[in-house]
C-alpha positions as CSV (number, residue, x, y, z in Angstrom):
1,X,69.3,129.1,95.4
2,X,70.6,127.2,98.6
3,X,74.0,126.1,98.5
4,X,74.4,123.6,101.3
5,X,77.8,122.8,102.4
6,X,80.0,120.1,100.5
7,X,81.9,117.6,102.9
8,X,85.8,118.3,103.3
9,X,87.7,115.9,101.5
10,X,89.4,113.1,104.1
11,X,92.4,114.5,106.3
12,X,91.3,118.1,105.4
13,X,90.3,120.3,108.7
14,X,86.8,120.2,109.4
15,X,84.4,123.3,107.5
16,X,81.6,125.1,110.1
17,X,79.7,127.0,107.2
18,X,83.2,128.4,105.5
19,X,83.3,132.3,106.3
20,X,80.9,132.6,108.7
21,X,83.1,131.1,111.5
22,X,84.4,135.2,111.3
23,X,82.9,137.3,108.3
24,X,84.0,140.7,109.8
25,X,82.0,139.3,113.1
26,X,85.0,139.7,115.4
27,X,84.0,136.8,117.9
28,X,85.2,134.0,116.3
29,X,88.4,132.1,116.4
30,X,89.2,131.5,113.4
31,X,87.3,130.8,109.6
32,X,86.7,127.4,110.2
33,X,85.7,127.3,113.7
34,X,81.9,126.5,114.6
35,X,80.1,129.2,116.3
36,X,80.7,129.4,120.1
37,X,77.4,128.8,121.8
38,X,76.3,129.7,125.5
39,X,74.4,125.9,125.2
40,X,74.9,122.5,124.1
41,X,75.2,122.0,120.3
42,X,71.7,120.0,120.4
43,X,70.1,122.3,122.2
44,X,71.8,125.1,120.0
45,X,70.1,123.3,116.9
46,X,66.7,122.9,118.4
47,X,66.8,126.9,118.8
48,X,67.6,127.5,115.1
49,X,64.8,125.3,114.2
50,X,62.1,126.8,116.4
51,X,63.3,130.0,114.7
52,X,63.0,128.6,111.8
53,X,59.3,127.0,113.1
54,X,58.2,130.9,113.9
55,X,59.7,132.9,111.1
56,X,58.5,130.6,108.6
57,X,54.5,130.8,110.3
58,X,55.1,134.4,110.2
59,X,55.7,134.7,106.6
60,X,53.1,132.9,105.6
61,X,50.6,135.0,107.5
62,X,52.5,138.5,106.3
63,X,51.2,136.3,102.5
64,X,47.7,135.2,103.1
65,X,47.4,139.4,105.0
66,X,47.9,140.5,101.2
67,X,46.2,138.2,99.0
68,X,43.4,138.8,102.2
69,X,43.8,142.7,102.1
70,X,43.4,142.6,98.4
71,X,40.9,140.5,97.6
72,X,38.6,142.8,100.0
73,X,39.8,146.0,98.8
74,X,40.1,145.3,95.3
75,X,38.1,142.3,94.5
76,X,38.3,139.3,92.5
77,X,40.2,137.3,94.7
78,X,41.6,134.5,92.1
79,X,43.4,137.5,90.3
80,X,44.5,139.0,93.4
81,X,46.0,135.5,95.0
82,X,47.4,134.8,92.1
83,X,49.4,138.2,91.6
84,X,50.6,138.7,95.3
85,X,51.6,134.6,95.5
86,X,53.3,134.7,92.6
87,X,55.2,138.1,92.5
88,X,56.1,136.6,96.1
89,X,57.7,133.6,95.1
90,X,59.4,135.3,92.3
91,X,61.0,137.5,94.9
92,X,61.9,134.7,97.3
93,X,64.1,133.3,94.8
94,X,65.9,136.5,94.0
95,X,66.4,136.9,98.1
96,X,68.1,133.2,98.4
97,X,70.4,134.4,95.3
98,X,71.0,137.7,97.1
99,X,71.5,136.1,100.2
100,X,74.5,134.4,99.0
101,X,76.6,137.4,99.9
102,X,75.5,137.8,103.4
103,X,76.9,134.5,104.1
104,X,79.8,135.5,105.6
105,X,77.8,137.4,108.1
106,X,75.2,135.3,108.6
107,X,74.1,135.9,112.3
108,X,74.2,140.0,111.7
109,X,73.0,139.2,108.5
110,X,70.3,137.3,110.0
111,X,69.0,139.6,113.2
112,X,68.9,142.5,110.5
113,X,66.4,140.8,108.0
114,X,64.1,139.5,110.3
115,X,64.3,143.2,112.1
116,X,63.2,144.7,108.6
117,X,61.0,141.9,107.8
118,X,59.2,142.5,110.5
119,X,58.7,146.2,110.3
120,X,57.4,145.7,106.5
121,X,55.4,143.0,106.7
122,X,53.9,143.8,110.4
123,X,53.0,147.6,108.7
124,X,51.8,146.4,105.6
125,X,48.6,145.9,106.1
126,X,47.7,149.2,108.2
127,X,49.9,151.1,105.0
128,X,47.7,149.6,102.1
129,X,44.3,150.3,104.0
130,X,45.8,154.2,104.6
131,X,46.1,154.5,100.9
132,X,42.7,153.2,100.4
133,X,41.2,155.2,102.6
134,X,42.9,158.4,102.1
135,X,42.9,158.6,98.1
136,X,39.6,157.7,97.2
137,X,39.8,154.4,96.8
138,X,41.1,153.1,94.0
139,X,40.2,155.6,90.9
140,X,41.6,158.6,90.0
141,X,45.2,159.2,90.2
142,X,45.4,156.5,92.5
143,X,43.8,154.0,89.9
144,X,46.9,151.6,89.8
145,X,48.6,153.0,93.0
146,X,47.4,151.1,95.6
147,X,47.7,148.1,93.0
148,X,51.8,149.4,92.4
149,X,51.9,149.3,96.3
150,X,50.7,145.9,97.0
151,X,53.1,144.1,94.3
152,X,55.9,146.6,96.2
153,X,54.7,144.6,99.2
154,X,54.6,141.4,97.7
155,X,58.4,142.1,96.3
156,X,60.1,143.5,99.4
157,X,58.2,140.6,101.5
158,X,59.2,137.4,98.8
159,X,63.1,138.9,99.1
160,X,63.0,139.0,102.6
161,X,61.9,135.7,103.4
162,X,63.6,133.9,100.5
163,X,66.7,135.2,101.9
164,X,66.1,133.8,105.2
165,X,66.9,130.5,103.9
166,X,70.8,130.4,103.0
167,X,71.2,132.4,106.2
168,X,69.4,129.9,108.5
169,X,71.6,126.9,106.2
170,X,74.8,128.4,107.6
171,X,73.4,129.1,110.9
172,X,72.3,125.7,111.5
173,X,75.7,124.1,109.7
174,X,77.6,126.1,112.2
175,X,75.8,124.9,115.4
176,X,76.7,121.2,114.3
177,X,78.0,119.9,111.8
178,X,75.9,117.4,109.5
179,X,75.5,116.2,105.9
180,X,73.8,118.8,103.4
181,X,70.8,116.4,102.8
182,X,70.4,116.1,106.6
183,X,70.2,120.0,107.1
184,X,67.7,120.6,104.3
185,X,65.6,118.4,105.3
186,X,65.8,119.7,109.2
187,X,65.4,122.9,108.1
188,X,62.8,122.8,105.5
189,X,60.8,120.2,107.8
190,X,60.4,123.1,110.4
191,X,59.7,125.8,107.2
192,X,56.6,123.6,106.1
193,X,55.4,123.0,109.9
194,X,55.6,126.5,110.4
195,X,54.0,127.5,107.7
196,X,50.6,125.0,108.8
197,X,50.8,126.7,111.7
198,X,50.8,130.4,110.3
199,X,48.7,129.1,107.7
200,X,45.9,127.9,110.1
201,X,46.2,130.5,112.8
202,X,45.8,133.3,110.0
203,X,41.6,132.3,109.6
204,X,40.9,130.7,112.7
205,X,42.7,133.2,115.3
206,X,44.0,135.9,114.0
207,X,41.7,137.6,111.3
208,X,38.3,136.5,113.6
209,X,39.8,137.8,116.7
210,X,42.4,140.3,116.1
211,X,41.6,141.7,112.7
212,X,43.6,142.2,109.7
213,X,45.3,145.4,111.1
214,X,46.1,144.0,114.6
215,X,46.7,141.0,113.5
216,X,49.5,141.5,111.5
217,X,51.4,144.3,113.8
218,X,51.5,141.3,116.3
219,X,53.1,138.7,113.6
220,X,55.3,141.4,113.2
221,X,56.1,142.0,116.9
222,X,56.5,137.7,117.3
223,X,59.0,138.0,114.4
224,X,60.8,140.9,115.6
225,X,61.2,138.9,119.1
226,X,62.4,135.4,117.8
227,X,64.7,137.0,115.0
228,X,66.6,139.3,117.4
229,X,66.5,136.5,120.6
230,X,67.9,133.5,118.5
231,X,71.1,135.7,117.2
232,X,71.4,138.1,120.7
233,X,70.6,134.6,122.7
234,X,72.5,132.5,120.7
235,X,75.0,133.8,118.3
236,X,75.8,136.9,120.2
237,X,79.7,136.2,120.7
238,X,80.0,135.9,116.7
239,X,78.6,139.6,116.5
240,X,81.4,142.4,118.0
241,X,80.0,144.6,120.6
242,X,79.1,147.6,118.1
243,X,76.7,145.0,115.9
244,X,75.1,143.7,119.1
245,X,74.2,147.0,120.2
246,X,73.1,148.1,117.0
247,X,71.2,145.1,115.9
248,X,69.3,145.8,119.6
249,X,68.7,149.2,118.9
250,X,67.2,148.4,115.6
251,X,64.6,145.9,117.0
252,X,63.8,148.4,120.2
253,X,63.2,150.5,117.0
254,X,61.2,148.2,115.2
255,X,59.2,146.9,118.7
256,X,58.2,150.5,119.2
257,X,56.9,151.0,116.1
258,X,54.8,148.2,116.0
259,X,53.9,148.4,119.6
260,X,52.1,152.4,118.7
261,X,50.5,151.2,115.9
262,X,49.0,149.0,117.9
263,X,48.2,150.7,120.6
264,X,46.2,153.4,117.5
265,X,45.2,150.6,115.6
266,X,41.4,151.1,116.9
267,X,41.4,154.8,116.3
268,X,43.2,154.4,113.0
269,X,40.5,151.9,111.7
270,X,38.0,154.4,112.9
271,X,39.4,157.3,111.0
272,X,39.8,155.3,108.1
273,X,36.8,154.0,108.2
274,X,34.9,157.7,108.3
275,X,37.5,158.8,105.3
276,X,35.9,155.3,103.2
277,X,32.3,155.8,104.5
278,X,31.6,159.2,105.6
279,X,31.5,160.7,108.6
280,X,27.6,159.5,109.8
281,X,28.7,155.6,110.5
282,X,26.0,154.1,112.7
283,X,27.1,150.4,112.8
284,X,30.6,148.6,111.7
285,X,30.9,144.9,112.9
286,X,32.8,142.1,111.4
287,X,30.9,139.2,111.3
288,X,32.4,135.7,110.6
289,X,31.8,136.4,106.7
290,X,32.7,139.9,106.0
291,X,32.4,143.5,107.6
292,X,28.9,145.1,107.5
293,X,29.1,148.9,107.8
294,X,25.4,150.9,107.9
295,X,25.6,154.7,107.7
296,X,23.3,157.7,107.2
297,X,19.9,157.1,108.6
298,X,20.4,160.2,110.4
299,X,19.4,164.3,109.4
300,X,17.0,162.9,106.6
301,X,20.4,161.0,105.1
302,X,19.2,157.8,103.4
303,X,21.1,154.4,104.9
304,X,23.6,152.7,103.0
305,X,25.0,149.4,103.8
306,X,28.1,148.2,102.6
307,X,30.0,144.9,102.9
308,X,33.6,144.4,102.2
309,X,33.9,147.7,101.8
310,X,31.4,147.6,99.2
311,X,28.1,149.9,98.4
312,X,25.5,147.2,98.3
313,X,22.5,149.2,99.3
314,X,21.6,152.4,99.2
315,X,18.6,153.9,100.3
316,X,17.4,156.4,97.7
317,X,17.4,153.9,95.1
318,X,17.5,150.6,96.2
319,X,13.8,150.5,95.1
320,X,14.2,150.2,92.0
321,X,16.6,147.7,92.1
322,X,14.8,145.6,94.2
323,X,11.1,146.3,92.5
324,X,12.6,145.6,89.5
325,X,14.2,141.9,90.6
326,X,10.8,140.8,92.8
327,X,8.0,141.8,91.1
328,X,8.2,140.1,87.3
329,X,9.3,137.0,88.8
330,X,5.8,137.2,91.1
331,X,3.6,137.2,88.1
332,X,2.2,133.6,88.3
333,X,1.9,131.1,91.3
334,X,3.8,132.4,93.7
335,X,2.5,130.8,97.3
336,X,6.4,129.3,97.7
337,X,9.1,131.6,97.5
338,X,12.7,130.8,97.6
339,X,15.2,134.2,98.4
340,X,18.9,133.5,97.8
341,X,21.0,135.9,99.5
342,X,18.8,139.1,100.3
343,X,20.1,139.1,103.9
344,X,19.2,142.7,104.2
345,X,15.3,141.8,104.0
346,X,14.4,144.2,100.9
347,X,13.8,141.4,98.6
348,X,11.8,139.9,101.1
349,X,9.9,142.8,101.7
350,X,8.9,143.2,97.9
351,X,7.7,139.3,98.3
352,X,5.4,139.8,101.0
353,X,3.5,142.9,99.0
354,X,1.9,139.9,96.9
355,X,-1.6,138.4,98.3
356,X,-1.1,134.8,98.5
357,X,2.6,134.2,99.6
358,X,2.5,131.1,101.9
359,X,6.3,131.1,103.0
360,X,9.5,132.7,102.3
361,X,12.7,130.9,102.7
362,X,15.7,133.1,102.5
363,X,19.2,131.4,102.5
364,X,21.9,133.8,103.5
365,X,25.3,133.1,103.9
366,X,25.9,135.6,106.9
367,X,23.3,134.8,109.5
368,X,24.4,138.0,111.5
369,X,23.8,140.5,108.3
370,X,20.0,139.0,108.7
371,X,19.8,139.7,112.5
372,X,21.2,143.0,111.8
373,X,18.3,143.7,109.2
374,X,15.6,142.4,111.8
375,X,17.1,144.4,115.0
376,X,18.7,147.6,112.9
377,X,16.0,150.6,113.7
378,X,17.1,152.2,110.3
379,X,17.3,149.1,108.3
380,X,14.0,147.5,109.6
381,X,12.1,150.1,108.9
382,X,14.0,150.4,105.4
383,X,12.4,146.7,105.0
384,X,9.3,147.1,106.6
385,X,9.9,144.5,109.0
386,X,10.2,141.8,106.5
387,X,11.5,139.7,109.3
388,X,9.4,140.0,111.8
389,X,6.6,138.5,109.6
390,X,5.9,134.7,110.4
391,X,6.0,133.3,107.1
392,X,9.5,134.4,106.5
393,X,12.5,131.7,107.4
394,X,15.9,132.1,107.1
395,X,18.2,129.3,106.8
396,X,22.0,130.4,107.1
397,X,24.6,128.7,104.6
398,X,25.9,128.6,101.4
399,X,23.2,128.1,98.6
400,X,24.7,125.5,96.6
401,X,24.6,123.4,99.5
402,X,20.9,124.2,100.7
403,X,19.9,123.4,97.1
404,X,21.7,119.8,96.9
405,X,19.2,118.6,99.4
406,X,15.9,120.6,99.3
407,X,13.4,118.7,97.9
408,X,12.1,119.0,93.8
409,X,9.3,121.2,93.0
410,X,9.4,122.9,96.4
411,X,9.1,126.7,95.3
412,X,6.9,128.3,93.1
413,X,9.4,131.3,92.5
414,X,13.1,131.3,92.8
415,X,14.7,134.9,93.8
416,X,18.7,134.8,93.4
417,X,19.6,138.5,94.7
418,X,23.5,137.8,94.8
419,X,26.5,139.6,94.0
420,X,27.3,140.4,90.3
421,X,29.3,136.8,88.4
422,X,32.5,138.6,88.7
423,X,32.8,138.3,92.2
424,X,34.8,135.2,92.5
425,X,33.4,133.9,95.4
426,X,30.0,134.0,93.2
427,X,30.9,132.3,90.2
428,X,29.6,128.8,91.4
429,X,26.2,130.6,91.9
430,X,26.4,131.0,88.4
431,X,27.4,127.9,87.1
432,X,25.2,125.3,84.7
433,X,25.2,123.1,87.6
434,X,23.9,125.4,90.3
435,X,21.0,126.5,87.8
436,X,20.3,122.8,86.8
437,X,19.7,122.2,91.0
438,X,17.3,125.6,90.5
439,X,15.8,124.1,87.8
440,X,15.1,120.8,89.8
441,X,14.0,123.0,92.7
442,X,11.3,125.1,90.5
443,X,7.5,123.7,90.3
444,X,6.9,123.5,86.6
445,X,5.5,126.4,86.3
446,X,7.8,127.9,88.6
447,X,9.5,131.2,87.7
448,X,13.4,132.2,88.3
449,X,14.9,135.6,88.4
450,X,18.7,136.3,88.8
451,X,20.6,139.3,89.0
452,X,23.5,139.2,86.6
453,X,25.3,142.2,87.1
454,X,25.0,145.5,84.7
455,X,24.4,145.1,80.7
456,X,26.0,147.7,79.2
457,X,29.3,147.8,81.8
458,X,29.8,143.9,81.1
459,X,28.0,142.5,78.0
460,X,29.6,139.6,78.4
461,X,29.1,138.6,81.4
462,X,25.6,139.3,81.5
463,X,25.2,137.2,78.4
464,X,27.2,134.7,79.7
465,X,24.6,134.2,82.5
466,X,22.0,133.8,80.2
467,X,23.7,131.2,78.1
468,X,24.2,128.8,81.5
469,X,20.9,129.6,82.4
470,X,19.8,128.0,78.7
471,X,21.9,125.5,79.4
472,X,20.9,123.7,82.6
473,X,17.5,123.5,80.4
474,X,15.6,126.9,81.2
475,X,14.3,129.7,78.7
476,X,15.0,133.2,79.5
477,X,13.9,136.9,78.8
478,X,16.5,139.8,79.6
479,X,15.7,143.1,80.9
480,X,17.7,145.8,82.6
481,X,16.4,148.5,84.9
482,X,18.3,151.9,85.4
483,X,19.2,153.7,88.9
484,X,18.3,157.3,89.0
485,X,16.0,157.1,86.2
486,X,14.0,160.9,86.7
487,X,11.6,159.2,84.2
488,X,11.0,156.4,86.7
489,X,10.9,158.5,89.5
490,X,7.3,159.3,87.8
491,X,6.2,155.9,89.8
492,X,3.0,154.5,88.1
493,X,1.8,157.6,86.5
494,X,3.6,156.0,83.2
495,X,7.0,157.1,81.8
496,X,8.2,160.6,81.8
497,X,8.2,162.1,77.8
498,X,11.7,162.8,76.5
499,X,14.0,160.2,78.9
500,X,15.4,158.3,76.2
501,X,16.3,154.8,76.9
502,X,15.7,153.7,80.7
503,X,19.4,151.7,80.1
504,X,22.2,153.3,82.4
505,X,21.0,156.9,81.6
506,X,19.6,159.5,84.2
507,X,21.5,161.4,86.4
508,X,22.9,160.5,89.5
509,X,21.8,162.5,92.9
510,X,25.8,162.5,93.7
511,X,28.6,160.5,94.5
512,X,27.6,158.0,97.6
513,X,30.3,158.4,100.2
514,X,32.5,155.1,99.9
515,X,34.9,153.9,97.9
516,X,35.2,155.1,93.9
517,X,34.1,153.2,91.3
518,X,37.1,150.3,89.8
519,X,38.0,150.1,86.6
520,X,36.3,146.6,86.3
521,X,32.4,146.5,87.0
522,X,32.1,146.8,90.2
523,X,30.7,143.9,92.3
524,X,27.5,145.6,94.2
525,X,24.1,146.1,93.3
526,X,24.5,149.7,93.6
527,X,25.5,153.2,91.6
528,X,28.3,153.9,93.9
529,X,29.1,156.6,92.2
530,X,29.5,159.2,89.2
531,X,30.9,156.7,86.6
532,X,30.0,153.6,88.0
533,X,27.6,151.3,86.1
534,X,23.8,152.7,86.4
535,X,22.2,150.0,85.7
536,X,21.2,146.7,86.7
537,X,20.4,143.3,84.7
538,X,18.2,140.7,84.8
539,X,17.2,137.7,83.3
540,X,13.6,136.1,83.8
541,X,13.9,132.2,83.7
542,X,11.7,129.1,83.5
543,X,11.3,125.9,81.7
544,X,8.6,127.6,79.1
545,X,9.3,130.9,77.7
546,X,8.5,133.2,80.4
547,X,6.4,136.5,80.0
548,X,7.6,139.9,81.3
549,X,4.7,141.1,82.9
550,X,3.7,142.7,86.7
551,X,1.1,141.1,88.6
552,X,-2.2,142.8,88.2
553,X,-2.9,141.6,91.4
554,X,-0.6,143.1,93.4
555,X,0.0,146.5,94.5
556,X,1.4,148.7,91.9
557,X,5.4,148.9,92.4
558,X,6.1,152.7,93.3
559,X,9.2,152.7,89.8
560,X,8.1,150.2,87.4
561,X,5.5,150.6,85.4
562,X,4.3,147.9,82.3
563,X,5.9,150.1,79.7
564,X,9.2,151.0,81.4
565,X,9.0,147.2,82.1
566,X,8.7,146.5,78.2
567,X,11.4,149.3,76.9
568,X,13.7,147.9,79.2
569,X,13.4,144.2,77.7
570,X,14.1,146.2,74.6
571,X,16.8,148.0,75.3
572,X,18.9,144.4,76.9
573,X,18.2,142.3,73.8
574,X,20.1,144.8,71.6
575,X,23.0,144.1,73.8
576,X,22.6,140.3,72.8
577,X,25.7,138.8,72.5
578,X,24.9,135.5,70.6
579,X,27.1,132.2,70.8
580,X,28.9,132.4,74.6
581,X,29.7,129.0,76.1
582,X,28.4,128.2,79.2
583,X,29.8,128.8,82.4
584,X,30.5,125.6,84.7
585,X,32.6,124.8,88.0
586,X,35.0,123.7,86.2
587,X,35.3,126.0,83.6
588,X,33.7,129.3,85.0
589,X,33.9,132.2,82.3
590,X,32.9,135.1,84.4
């Protein structure tokens, strides 16, 4: 793809990058002349290579804003990565070949591209969240759209920067002359270093303290700037009068652009954000591990709370999802209770129902969602001030870690109220080697219940769970509860007649405002909306078979009753899907 310059035979005239020395440009003196520069040569080739140092940080961040944009819009982020990376180098290698014919005008060539690259991948970001917020997400017509869009990003982003390359070759060749070995290495030295740069600032600056949106207008803006001032600065008597002043008006163009958009980029997240979630949005921060949106709460409108972008609770039926997780699992010893995730304190708050609960240790990823949930009017009272009780800890940081070094036999039930397997960033919460430190962590008649996503909407999955739970040495019973259930909504008065099977059937009170429902099970704990899985599963663990039963001790849940409790073991183990291997870090099969 790069075609560095061969050495002139001895006695032949010296070469400066073949055609470039004119190429149309009008300021050269002739075809083999080197470039004539308003500074020294050296000084001329650490300017190319800072460019270089900038253009190539910026690319990098225009990448990781995609596979970052993605992942949070559309999920699984291994697929996600994988697509935009790929379909990005792809098109870097087709912009090197096409590059090959800009050669001759490489300095115009030059200012153009990184005045278009700028504009597309500075507005990329702020253009894929518009479509997702203003076509319903991503079903409907617009159920491979948005996907369309992003690898059109990927594309026109991969050809832009892979054409950079050959440019920046003859650029650099034309400032002083050197070996072709020497000048790849140069300039690829400063690509790589620029590309830590981007690479690190994209996390650890940008995305924390700009945003995605913000953050990438400005990468765009920094590109815009170097791109123009190293051919305007530098090259700007190989360009004729009419390509200077147009390649200037192109980037004022370009500045402007980017410049409004980010002067609107507030008000454009906030109407974006009411076109996702409604128009009642009481709370939107972005905390160091995701965003955490809360609406409703207000004119008798139930809360919901999303993350990511996701429906993860909402208020008129997280009951049952969360009676239905807590309470089998309580039936036995229960005085030390282990909450995995549950930041939003409703698990906890089913816990605490039970006479004799000692202490609650809740480890949450996102120590801010858990403040939120203790100092949120709406969603404190939603769980009962779980938080403010003085047996409940909560230890922020990653489960698998918190696991390795608690102590064996510390908790008499283990509560793992995480996001469904096919999240990626869940798998290893899934894995036989996170339930084997479970298994270590249970008392021996200790009970473990996990939430593994929706039966009937992914079988496999579901069954997949259950197969790596039997694995790291536990014995398991299945049972799935469903949202919505009018039969359920009959509380402890005992099932409604004529309801059918309580497995995703009842009708849902309406579509939750938010984002619709993906083709793939959806990664929440929620019925997001018409055509989204209604149902959740579960799977009841221990190191003897365990028994699906509700504490007679305890209150009596408000939507699970003993018989709904039984039909719904039923109704999972005809779903059994026998023979599934495992799932381990190393192998996940989510």
């Amino acid at each position: 793809m790069i075609e560095p310059h061969v050495p002139a035979p001895p006695g032949s005239p010296p070469s400066w990058g073949g055609p470039c020395g004119s190429g149309g440009s009008g300021g050269s003196s002739g075809p083999e002349a080197p470039a004539r520069l308003p500074v020294r040569p050296a000084v001329g080739r650490f300017l190319v290579l800072a460019g270089v140092f900038v253009c190539a940080a910026c690319g990098l961040v225009y990448e990781l804003e995609l596979v970052a944009l993605a992942s949070y819009l559309i999920g699984d982020s291994v697929t996600q990565a994988s697509v935009v990376l790929s379909v990005m180098v792809f098109a870097m290698g087709i912009g090197s070949l096409a590059a090959k014919r800009l050669r001759g005008l490489a300095a115009a060539g030059f200012g153009a591209l990184e005045a278009v690259l700028a504009l597309v991948g500075g507005s990329s970001a702020m253009v894929l969240y518009a479509v997702f917020a203003w076509t319903g997400g991503w079903g409907g017509l617009w159920a491979d759209g948005p996907r369309v869009l992003l690898v059109a990003f990927s594309l026109a982003i991969g050809v832009l920067i892979g054409a950079e390359v050959p440019l920046l070759m003859e650029l650099i060749q034309r400032v002083r002359r050197q070996d072709p070995g020497g000048a790849v290495a140069d300039l690829f030295a400063a690509d790589y270093v620029g590309a830590l740069v981007g690479g690190l600032a994209f996390p650890f600056v940008l995305l924390p303290f700009l945003g995605q949106l913000t953050g990438a207008l400005l990468t765009g803006t920094v590109n815009a700037v170097v791109g123009a001032a190293l051919v305007l600065g530098l090259f700007r008597r190989d360009l004729t009068r009419r390509a200077r002043w147009l390649l200037l008006t192109a980037n004022a163009v370009v500045l402007a652009l980017l410049a409004t958009a980010t002067v609107l980029a507030d008000d454009f997240e906030r109407a974006a954000r009411q076109a996702v979630y409604g128009q009642d949005v009481r709370v939107a921060v972005r905390t160091d591990v995701q965003e955490v949106v809360l609406t409703g709460d207000t004119d008798g409108r139930p809360l919901d709370l999303f993350l990511d972008g996701r429906l993860r609770v909402r208020g008129s039926d997280e009951r049952r999802y969360h009676e239905a997780l807590v309470h089998p699992a309580m039936n036995g010893p229960h005085a030390r209770v282990l909450v995995l995730g549950g930041g939003d304190g409703l698990a906890v708050r089913e816990v605490l129902r039970h006479p004799g609960v000692r202490r609650v240790d809740v480890v949450e990823l996102d120590p801010q969602l858990a403040r939120l949930a203790r100092q949120d009017p709406g969603l404190s009272t939603l769980n009962e001030h779980a938080y403010g009780d003085a047996r409940v800890h909560v230890a922020p940081g990653d489960a698998f870690h918190r696991l390795r070094s608690a102590p064996s036999a510390a908790y008499d039930v283990v509560i793992s109220d995480l996001p469904d397997p096919s999240v990626t960033a869940s798998t290893k919460l899934y894995s036989q080697e996170f339930y084997g430190l479970l298994r270590r962590v249970l008392a021996p008649d200790g009970r473990l219940v996990v939430h593994a996503g929706p039966v009937s909407a992914a079988p496999r999955a579901f069954w997949t769970v259950d197969a790596t739970l039997r694995a790291a040495g536990l014995r398991t019973v299945a049972y799935r509860v469903a949202a919505d259930d009018p039969g359920a909504a009959a509380s402890h008065n005992g099932p409604a007649s004529g309801n059918g099977s309580a497995a995703d059937v009842g009708t849902a009170s309406g579509p939750a405002p938010g984002p619709a429902p993906e083709p793939e099970p959806a990664p929440d704990r929620t019925t997001a909306a018409l055509g989204a899985p209604r149902g959740w599963g579960f799977l009841l663990a221990a190191r003897t078979a365990p028994t699906l039963r509700l504490d007679p001790a305890a209150p009596r849940p408000r939507t699970l009753t003993p018989d709904f409790l039984a039909r719904d073991a039923r109704d999972a183990a005809r779903t059994r899907i026998p023979g599934l291997p495992p799932s381990t870090l190393v192998h996940p099969r989510y």
